[in-house]
Each structure stands twice: as C-alpha cells, then as structure tokens.
LUMVOZA-422848 format. One line per 10 residues: number of its first residue (from 1); their letters; for each residue x negated, y, z of C-alpha. Coordinates in steps of 0.1 Angstrom, whole numbers, plus 5000, padded with zeros to 4 digits. Each point is the difference from the previous one (the first is absolute). Layout:
BEGIN
NUM	a	X/Y/Z  ...
END
This chain:
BEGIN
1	xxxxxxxxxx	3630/5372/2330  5027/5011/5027  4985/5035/4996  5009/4997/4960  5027/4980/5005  5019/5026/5020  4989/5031/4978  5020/4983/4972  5027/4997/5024  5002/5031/5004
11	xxxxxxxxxx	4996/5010/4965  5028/4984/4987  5021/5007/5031  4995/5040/4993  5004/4991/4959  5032/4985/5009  5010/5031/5018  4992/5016/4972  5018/4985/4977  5032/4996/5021
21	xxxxxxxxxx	5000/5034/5002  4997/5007/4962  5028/4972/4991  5024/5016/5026  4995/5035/4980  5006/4986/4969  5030/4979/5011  5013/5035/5016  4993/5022/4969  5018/4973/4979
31	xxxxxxxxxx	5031/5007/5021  4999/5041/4997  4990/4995/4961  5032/4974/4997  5022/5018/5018  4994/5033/4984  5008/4978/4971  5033/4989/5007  5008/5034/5014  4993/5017/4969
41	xxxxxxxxxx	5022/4971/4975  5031/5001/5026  5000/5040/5001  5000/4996/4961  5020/4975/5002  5027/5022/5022  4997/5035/4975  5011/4978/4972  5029/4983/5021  5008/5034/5009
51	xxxxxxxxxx	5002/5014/4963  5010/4969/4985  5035/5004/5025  5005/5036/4992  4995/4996/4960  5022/4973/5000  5026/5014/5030  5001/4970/5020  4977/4978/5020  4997/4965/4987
61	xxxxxxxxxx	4983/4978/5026  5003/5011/5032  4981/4973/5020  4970/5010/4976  5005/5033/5006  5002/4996/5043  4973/4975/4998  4977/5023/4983  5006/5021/5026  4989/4976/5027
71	xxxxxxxxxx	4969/4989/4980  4991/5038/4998  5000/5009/5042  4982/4962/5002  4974/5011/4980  4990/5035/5016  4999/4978/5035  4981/4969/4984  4975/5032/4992  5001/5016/5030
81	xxxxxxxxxx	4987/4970/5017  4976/4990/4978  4985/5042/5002  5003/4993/5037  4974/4971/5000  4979/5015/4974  4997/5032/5022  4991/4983/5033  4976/4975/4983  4984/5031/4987
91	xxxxxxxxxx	5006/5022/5028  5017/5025/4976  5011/5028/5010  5036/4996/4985  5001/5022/4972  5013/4974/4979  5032/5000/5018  5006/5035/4984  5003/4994/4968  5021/4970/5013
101	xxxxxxxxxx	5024/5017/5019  5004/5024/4972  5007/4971/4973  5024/4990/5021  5021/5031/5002  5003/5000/4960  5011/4967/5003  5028/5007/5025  5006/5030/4981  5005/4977/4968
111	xxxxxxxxxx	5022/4978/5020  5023/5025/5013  5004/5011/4964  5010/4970/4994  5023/4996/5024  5016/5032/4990  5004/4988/4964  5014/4967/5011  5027/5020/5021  5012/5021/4973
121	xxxxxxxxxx	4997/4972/4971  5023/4980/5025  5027/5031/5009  4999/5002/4961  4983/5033/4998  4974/4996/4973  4996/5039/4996  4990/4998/5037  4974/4973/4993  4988/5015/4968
131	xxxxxxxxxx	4994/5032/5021  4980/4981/5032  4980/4987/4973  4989/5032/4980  4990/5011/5037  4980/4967/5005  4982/5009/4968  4998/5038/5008  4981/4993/5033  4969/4982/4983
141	xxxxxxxxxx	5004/4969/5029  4990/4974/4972  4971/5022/4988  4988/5006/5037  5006/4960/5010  4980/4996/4969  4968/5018/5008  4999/4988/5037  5003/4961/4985  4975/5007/4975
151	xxxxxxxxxx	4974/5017/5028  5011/4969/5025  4994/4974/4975  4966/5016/4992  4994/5000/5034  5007/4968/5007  4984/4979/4967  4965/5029/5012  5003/4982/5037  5003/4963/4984
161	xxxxxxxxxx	4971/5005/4975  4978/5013/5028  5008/4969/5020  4993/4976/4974  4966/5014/4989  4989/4999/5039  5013/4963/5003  4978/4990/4968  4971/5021/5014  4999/4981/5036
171	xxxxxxxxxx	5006/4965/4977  4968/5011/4980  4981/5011/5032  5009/4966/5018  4994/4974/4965  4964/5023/5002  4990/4992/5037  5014/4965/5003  4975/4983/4979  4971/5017/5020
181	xxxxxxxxxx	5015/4984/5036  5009/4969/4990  4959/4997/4982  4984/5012/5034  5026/4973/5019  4986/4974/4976  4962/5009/5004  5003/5002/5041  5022/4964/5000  4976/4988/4975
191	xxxxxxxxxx	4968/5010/5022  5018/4989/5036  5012/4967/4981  4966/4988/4992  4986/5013/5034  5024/4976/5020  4996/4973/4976  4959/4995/5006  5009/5000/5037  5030/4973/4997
201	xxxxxxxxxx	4989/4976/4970  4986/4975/5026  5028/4999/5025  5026/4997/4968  4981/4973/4987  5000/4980/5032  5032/5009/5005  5010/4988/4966  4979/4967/4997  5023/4991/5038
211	xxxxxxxxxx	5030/5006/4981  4989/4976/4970  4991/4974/5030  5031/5000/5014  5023/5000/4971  4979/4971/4989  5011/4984/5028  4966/5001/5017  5013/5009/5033  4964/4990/5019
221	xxxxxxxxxx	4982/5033/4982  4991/5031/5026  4993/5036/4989  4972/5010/5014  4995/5035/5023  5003/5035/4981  4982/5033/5002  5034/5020/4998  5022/4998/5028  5034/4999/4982
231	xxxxxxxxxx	4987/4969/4977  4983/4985/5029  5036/4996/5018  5014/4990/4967  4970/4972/4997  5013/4988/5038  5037/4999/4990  4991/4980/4968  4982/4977/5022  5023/4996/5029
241	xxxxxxxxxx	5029/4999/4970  4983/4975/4986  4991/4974/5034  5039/5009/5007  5010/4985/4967  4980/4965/5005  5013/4994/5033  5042/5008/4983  4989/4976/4974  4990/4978/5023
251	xxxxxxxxxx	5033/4998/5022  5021/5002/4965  4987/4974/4987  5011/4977/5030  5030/5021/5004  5006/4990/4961  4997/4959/5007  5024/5006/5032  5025/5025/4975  5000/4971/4976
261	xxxxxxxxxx	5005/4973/5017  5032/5020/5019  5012/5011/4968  5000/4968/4986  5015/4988/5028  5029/5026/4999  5003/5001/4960  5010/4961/5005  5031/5015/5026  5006/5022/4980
271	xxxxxxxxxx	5006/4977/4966  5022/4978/5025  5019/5029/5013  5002/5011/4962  5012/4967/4992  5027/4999/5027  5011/5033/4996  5004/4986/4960  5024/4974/5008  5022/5020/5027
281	xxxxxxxxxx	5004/5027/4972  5009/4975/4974  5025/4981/5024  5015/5037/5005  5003/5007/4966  5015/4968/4991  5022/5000/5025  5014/5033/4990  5004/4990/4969  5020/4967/5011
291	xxxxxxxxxx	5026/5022/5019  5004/5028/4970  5001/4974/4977  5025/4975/5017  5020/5022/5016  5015/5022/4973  5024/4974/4990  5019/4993/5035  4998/5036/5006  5013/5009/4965
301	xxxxxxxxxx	5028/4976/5005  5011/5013/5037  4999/5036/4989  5024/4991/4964  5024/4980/5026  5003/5025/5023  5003/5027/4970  5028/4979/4987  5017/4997/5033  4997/5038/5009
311	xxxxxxxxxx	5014/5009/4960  5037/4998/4989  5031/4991/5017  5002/4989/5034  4991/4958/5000  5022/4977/5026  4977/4983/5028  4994/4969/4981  4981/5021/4972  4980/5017/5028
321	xxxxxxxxxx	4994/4968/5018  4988/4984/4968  4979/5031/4993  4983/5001/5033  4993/4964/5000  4979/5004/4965  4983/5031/5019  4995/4977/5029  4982/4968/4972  4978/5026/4988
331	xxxxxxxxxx	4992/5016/5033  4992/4961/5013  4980/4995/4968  4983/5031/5004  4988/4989/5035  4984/4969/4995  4984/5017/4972  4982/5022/5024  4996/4973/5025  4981/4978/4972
341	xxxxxxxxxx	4981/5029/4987  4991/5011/5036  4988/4963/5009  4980/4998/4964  4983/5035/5011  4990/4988/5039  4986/4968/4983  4983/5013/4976  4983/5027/5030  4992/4969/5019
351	xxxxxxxxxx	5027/5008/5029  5031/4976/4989  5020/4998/5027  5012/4962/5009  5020/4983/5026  4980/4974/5006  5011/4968/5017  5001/4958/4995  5026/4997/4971  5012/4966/4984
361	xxxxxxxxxx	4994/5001/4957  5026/4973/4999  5029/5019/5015  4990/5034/4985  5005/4982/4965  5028/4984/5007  5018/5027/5014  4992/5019/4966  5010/4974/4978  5038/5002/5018
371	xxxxxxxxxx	4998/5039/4992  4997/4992/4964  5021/4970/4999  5027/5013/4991  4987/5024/4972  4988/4968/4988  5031/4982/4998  5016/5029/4979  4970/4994/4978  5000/4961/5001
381	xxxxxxxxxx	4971/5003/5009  4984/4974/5025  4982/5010/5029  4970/4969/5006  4982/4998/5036  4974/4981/5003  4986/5008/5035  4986/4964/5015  5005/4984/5032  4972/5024/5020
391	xxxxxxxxxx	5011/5035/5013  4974/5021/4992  4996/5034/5022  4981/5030/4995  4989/5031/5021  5021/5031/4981  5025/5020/4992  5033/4983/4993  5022/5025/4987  4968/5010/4976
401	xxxxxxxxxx	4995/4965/4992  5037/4994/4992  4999/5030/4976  4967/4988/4979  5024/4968/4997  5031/5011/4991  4985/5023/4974  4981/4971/4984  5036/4979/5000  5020/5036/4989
411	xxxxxxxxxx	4977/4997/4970  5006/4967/4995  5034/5004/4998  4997/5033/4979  4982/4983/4973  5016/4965/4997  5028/4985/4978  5033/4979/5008  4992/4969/5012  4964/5002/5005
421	xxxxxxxxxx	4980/4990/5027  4983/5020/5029  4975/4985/5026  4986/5010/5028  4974/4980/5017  4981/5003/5031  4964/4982/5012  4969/5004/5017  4961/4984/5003  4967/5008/5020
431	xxxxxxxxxx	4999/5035/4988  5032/5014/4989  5038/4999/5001  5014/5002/4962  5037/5009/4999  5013/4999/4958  5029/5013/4980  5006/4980/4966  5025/5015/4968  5007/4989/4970
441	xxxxxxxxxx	5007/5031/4986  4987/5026/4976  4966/4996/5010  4970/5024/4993  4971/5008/4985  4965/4998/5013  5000/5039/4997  5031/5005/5016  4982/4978/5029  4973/5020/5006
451	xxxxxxxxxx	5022/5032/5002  5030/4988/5017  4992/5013/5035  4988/5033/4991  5026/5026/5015  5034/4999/4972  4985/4980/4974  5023/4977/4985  4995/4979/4968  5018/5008/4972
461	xxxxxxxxxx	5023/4966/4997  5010/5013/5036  5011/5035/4995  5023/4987/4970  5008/4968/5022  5012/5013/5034  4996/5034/5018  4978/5008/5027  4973/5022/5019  4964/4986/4988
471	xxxxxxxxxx	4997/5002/5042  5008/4970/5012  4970/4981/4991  4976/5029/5013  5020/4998/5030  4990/4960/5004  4967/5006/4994  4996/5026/5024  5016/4982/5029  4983/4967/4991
481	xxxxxxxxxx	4965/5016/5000  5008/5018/5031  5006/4961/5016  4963/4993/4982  5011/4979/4976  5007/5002/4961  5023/4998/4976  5001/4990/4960  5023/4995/4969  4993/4983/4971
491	xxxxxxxxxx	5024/4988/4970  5010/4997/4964  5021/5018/4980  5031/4977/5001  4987/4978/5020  5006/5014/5036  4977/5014/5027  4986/4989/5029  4993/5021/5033  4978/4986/5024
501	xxxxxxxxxx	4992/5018/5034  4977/4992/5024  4991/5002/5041  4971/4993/5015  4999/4970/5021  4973/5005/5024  4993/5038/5001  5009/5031/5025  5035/4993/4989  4997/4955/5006
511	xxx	5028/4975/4988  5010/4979/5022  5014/4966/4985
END
C-alpha cells in the first residue's frame, strides 16, 4: 500500500508539473496573441487619425490623438515582456525579438509622421502636412507593419494552438491512468482490510461488548487479556477506567448528600439576603421619590422669589427682607422635609436613630396642646385634655414623641370646624399605654383609613379641605414603630376621626406609672 500509495504521489505530483507548465504557456501565448492584437487596431487606429487630420486640415481631438500614442509604445513593451518569458520558458534563442524590434521601428516611424503632420496642421501649413503624408504613403511603412503583424499574429495563435492540444493530450493521458491506480489501491486495501480484520474480530468484540457494559452502567464487568498488544493495553485501561469510575461514584454520591445539604443551607441565606436586599432597594427608591416629589415645590418657590428679587428695579430693604424671609419659610420647610424623610428611611432600614430616655406622656401632651392653643382660639375651637390623675412615663424619644403628637392635633385642627370640639386623652393598663386624639370634623372613609399613612396620600375631602404634605402621618407611624408600639385611625365621613397610638408598657422600652 505505501509502495502504491507513494507511486500515485508521485504521478500526480509530475502530472501537475505538467500541467502547470502547459497553463503557463498558454496564459503567456494569450498575452503575445492579445497584444499583437491591440498593436495592430491602435497602429490602424493612428494611420486613420493621421489622414483623417490632413483631409480635413486640422486635428480634432487631441487627447485621443496623444493617448493613442501612449497606448501604442505600451503595447510593443506589454509584448516585449510577454516574448521575454515565452523565450526563456522555452529557452528560445531570441529570434522573435527581431521581428519585434523591427515592428517597432515602423511604429515609431508612423509616430514621427505623425508628429510631423501635427506640427504643420498646427503652424497652419496644410501643404506641408499633405506632403509628409504622400511621403508616409510613398515609403510602404503601413504595408511593411502589415506583413510583420500578420506573420506575428500567425506566430503567436501557431504557439497557442500547440499549447492547447498538449494540455488536452496530458488531461487525456492522466483521465486514462487514473482509473487503473485508484482499482489496484482498492484491490490491495481490500485484500490488507480483510487480512487485519480475521486477526482483530475477537479483540473488537471484547473490546466492544466492555463498552456496552459500561455505558449500561455495569461498571463491575472486566475485559479479559488480548493476543495483540495495542488492544491488550487498551483492555487494561478500560478496566482500570472502569474500577476508577466506581470508586468517583462512590465519593460523589456522599459528596452529593454533603453538596445538598450545604446548598440548601446557603439557598435559605441567600433567599434572606435576597429578601433584605429587596426591602433596602425599595426603601431607596421610595425615598428618592419622596425628596423629588416633595421638594419641587419649596424649591420652585425659592428659585421664582429670588428671580423676582434679582429682576426689575432696584426693591428698598423691606421688600428684600420680606423676600428673604419667604426664602428662609421654604428653606425651613424644606428641612424638616428631609429630616422626616431621612427618619422614615432609617426606620424603615431598621437603624432609627432615638434619644432615648424616661419621658413624662402627661407633660409632653400638655405642652403640645399650649402650642396649638392659640390656633385654636382663632378657630373657636376647644382644645379637651383628659389626661387623669397618674403620670404615666415612658422610655423614648421626647422630641420624636412630641412630633407624632402634634401632628395628630395639627390634623385635628386642619380638618375641624368653628366651634367644634377636639380631645385628647391619655391612659394606660397591664400591657400598654394608649394616648388618643378625638375631631369632629370631616371625617373619612374606611378606604381613606387604610391608606392614610402611606407616604403623601391624602383623602380627597382633605386635599379640597386644607393643604398639606401626605407626610405627616407616615412620619407618626414611623417614629411610633421605632418606640415598638402602633398606631391606628378610624372614622366616618362627617363624623370625625379618631387616632389612637400606642406604647408598650412592659417591653425593652417599659412605662413606668
């Protein structure tokens, strides 16, 4: 086989040879036969340019005429080259380059005639011209360029004819002795084939039925020993594969339990880290939509006074004063806006931050009922305490603690008539301290309930009723959760509402009676 094997190797290497060889004639013959071609059309083309100028006494397009010119002296070097490769593939002995040479002479000789003619048709001397050309004619140059292209062209389609037939003879000769190769290949690899495969059926059978054993998952099955050497080391690798394999499972499987039981383990982390992660990105996102949402209006105001105070004619100092001090109300209103926002945030992250020390209810709600009192008085509105006799403490945050109350009276106030009747009432039992702010206002609905501490929700009464934030109650609810205790409303439309918030009594944060 490798003896056969490399005789067609080397058959088609030297056919290839061959044939290279014959293509590169024929590609090189092309080139003489074209560019005898376009020699012969352009030195036509240049004897009619030439009589065409002097029968009509002028020269009509010059670039033509120049470019012809060029295209002629192109051609004869185009030719030259190509006569120059045809020579040394052949080894010629040059004789080509005669005639050539001599073709080339009549064509400068055409050229210059040319030339002549042009310079006398441009000095306006058409007798001249006339003349030079009844000399061009008298010499026999065209008949003489004629002959030579005729004999060059013969030449050259002789050389391209005899390359073509040897190119189909060597395709012929090579289509012939193929077919006889590749039939002895076939018979010899036939022959050897079934040679090796008496000798190797067995092993490849073993070898085969261990396969099937192991991908049936039959990892205990052993190959037994093999005549050839090569299948006999495959045999052993099967067999050590296969002992390798039983133990892996083995330790995977435990390893799989352990895995489980870890992942399980970490996949429960995870849903709580998840779960945190949730609620911090929530809080974030509300919050920033809290401060772009309540803070386009204080802002929107300080920029239009300051806009106004910066426009027009020059103001006195009360006008600046007054404008400064609006600038200063919103700035103010702007910054307990981000205080309460900031406090609703850390609460809602778990981290409020609380000043934390024994504080007396009764005082705290007295001392917010005087800051309204007034305000209630220009609303004839009466201001009920009803506190007891006991002084009931508690472990917080007094200024936080005053704020959850005197938003619960500020929206008391907000939403009451002339005349009407507000109490606040404070008491306690076993388990928690209960501190309640009564109207008799506009009331609410049960809907209006449920949504009224949600971050700028207010009822629809309210917004017609009275202006405000929607914060305030968030604000309470955040602060009273962050003392562990709760806080509700509940009403009817027209009927008033009721907020009650409460403390635990015996807790981490104890009320102390």
């Amino acid at each position: 086989m490798l003896v056969i094997t490399l005789a067609l190797a080397w058959y088609f290497y030297d056919s290839v040879q061959w044939f290279e060889y014959d293509v590169e004639r024929i590609t090189i013959a092309n080139s003489v036969l074209n560019g005898h071609r376009i020699l012969s059309s352009q030195a036509a083309q240049k004897i009619s340019l030439i009589e065409d100028s002097v029968t009509n006494e002028g020269i009509g397009d010059l670039a033509r005429w120049h470019d012809n010119i060029q295209v002629l002296r192109t051609s004869i070097i185009e030719i030259r080259q190509a006569l120059a490769e045809q020579n040394e593939l052949r080894n010629a002995d040059g004789g080509t380059m005669d005639d050539l040479n001599e073709m080339e002479n009549l064509v400068e000789a055409i050229i210059a005639s040319g030339e002549r003619i042009e310079a006398a048709l441009e000095d306006q001397r058409p007798e001249d011209a006339r003349t030079e050309l009844e000399q061009f004619r008298s010499a026999g140059t065209e008949e003489m360029f004629n002959e030579l292209m005729l004999e060059a062209l013969a030449t050259s389609r002789k050389k391209l004819d005899e390359a073509n037939t040897e190119t189909i003879s060597l395709a012929h000769y090579i289509t012939g002795v193929l077919p006889l190769f590749m039939l002895t290949l076939a018979g010899l690899t036939a022959i050897i084939a079934w040679l090796f495969s008496r000798s190797l059926t067995r092993s490849v059978n073993e070898l085969h039925h261990g396969a099937e054993a192991f991908s049936n998952d039959d990892l205990n099955h052993r190959i037994p020993e093999l005549h050839e050497r090569e299948f006999e080391r495959l045999g052993m690798a099967f067999n050590t594969m296969a002992r390798q394999l039983a133990e892996h499972r083995a330790a995977m499987r435990d390893s799989n339990i352990r895995l489980e039981a870890i992942v399980e383990e970490r996949t429960r982390a995870l849903k709580s880290s998840n779960e945190t992660l949730g609620r911090v990105d929530e809080n974030r996102r509300k919050l920033l939509a809290d401060i772009s949402h309540e803070f386009r209006t204080p802002l929107t105001v300080i920029r239009g006074e300051s806009e106004i105070a910066l426009r027009g004619k020059v103001k006195t100092k009360a006008e600046y004063q007054e404008t400064l001090a609006r600038i200063m109300e919103q700035a103010d209103q702007t910054t307990r806006l981000v205080d309460d926002l900031l406090f609703i945030a850390r609460a809602d992250a778990g981290e409020p931050r609380l000043k934390v020390r024994l504080v007396s209810l009764n005082s705290l709600l007295a001392a917010t009922c005087t800051d309204f009192s007034a305000r209630a008085e220009e609303n004839e509105i009466v201001i009920r305490q009803e506190f007891g006799d006991r002084d009931i403490k508690v472990m917080g945050d007094a200024g936080r603690l005053r704020q959850v109350f005197s938003i619960l009276v500020d929206n008391a106030l907000r939403y009451s008539a002339p005349r009407q009747t507000i109490t606040v009432s404070l008491g306690i039992n076993e388990q928690e301290i209960m501190v309640k702010v009564k109207d008799m206002g506009i009331g609410l609905t049960e809907d209006e309930a449920r949504q009224a501490f949600q971050r700028f929700f207010r009822g629809g009464k309210a917004q017609s009723h009275a202006r405000g934030t929607g914060l305030g109650l968030p604000v309470a609810k955040a602060i009273v959760e962050a003392h562990k205790g709760g806080i509700t409303l509940v009403g009817k439309p027209g009927e008033g509402a009721l907020a009650t918030v409460t403390l635990p009594a015996e807790d981490k944060l104890k009320a102390v009676a």
